[in-house]
C-alpha positions in Angstrom: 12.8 -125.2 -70.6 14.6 -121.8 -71.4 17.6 -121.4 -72.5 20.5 -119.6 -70.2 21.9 -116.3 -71.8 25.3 -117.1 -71.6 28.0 -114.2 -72.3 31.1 -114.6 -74.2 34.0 -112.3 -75.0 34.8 -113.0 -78.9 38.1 -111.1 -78.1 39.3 -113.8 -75.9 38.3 -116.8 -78.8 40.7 -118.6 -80.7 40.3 -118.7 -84.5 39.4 -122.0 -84.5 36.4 -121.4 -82.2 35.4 -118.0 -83.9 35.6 -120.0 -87.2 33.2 -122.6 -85.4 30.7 -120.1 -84.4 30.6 -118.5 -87.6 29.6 -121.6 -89.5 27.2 -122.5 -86.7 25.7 -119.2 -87.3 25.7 -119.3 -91.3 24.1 -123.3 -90.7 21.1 -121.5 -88.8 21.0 -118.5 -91.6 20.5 -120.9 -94.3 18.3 -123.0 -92.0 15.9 -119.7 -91.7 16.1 -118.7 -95.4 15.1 -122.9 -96.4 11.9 -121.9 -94.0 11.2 -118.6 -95.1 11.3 -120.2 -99.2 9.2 -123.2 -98.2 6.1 -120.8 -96.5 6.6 -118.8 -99.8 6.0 -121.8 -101.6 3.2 -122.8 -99.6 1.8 -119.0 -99.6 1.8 -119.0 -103.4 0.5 -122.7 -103.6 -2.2 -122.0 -101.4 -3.6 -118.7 -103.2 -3.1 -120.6 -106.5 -5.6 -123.0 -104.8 -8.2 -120.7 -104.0 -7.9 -118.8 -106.6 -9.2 -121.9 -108.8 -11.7 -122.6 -106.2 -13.3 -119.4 -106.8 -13.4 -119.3 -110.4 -14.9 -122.8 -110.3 -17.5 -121.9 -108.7 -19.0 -119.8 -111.3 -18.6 -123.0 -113.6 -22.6 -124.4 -114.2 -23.4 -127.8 -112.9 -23.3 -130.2 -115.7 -20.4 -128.3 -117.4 -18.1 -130.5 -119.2 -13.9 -130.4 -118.1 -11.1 -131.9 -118.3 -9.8 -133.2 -115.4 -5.3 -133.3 -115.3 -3.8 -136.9 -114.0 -0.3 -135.9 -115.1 1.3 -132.8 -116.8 0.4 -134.2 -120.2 -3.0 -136.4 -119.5 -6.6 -134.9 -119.2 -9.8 -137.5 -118.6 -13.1 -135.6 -119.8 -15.4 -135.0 -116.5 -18.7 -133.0 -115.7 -19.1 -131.1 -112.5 -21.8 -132.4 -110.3 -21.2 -129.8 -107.7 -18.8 -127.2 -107.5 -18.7 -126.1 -103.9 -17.6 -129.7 -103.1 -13.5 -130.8 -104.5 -11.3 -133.5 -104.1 -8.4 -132.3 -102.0 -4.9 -134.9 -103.3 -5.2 -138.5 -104.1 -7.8 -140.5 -101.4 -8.4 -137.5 -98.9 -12.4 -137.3 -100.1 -14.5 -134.4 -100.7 -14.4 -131.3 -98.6 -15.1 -127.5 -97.8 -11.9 -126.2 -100.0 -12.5 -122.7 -99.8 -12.6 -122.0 -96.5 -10.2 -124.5 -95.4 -7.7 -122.7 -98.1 -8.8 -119.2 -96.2 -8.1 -120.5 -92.7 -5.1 -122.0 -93.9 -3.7 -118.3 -95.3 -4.9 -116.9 -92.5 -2.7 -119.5 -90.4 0.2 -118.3 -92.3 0.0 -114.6 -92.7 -0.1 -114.8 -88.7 2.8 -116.9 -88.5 4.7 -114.8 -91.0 2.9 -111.2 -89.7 2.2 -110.1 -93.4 -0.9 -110.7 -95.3 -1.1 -113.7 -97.5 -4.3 -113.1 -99.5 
């Protein structure tokens, strides 16, 4: 359903209800900017991704590595494959590299600027 353009004089407002449409307007602003810093985030999350996606893959198979489970904790593991990763905790073994690719393409259409 659209919305109906609806004209208003700001001449004939009160203070009170100019003051009201100014922080209505300022709650959207900072709504937009929390949006525009959260597909940053995910922009530069995402190329940080495939970026150690494609450097793995010139890793040998039997290649010994440590594996992060917190910050500060590393288990030794050997690559069986690597064009096959585990995407978070319990979500099994996928294509990362072009799922990261479609993914950035996603975005830099949403946001019209390239991502990669």
């Amino acid at each position: 359903m659209a919305n109906k353009e609806r004209r208003v004089d700001l001449n004939e407002m009160n203070s009170q209800q100019l003051l009201q449409i100014k922080q209505q307007l300022e709650a959207e602003v900072e709504i937009l900017e929390t949006s525009v810093q959260s597909l940053q985030n995910a922009k530069i999350k995402f190329n940080e991704s495939s970026l150690a996606v494609d450097r793995q893959k010139d890793v040998p198979k039997g290649s010994q590595i440590l594996v992060p489970l917190t910050g500060s904790m590393y288990v030794p593991a050997v690559i069986e494959d690597n064009n096959e990763f585990v995407v978070d905790i319990g979500t099994g073994i996928m294509q990362v590299f072009l799922w990261f690719r479609r993914l950035l393409m996603k975005f830099a259409f949403q946001v019209k600027e390239p991502l990669v």
